[in-house]
N, C-alpha and C positions, 0 to 999 in steps of 0.2 A: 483223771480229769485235771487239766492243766486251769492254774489261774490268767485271768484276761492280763493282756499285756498292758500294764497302767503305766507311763511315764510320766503324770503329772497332769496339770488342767490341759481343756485345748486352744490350741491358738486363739487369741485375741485376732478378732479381723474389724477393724473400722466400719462403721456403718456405708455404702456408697452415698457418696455425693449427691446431691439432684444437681440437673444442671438444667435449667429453664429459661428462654427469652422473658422480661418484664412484657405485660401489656400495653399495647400503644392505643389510647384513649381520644384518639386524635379522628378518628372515623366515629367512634360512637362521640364527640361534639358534634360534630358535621347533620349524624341522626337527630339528636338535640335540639340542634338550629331549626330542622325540618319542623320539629314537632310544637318547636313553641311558636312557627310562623300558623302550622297546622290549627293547632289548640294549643291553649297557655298551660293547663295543668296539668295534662299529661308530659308537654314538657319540661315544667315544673319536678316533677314525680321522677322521669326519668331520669334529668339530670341530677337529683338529689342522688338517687339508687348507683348511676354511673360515677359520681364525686363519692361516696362511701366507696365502691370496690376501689377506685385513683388510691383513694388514702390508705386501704388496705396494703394496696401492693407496695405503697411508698413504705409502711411500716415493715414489711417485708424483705423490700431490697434496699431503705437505709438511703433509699435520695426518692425525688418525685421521677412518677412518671411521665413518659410523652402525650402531651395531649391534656395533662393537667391541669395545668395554667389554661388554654380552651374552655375546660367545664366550668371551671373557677369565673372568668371572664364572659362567658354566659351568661351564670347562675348574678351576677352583678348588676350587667346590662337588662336583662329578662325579668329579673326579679326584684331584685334589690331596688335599684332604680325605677320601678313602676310602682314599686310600693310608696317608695319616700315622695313620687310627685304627686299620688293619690293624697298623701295623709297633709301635705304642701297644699292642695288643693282644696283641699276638705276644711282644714285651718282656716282658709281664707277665706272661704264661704261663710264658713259659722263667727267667725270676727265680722265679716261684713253687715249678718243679718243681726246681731250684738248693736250693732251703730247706727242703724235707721229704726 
């Protein structure tokens, strides 16, 4: 019986690469737009869910992706901005019935 032929460890071989296109987020705003003219919360919800994966893939590939600035720029207009002119609104009321 012969011993196995051992020359030493085995090659090192580098893991392969992934090579992957980022996501373009620029069609799901466009869905977004649809759903906050649809109903508010669900586009609300949406765009929250589709602005988490944006930020995922950004951390991912090390810059934003396409279509980012879109969700971001929704999420502003859609939301941000109807909150601050409700709570502007709401202020004034409750100042006004304060004075008479």
């Amino acid at each position: 019986m012969q011993p196995p032929n051992y020359n030493g460890p085995p090659p090192y071989y580098p893991p392969p690469q992934q090579y992957w296109t980022p996501k373009n987020y620029t069609n799901n705003a466009v869905v977004t737009l649809f759903l906050y003219f649809l109903f508010w919360l669900p586009g609300v919800i949406v765009n929250c869910i589709y602005l988490y994966d944006a930020y995922q893939t950004k951390e991912k590939i090390g810059h934003e992706p396409q279509g980012m600035g879109c969700l971001w720029t929704l999420f502003i207009f859609f939301t941000v901005a109807p909150a601050l002119l409700f709570g502007i609104v709401l202020l004034l009321v409750l100042l006004g019935t304060k004075l008479h």
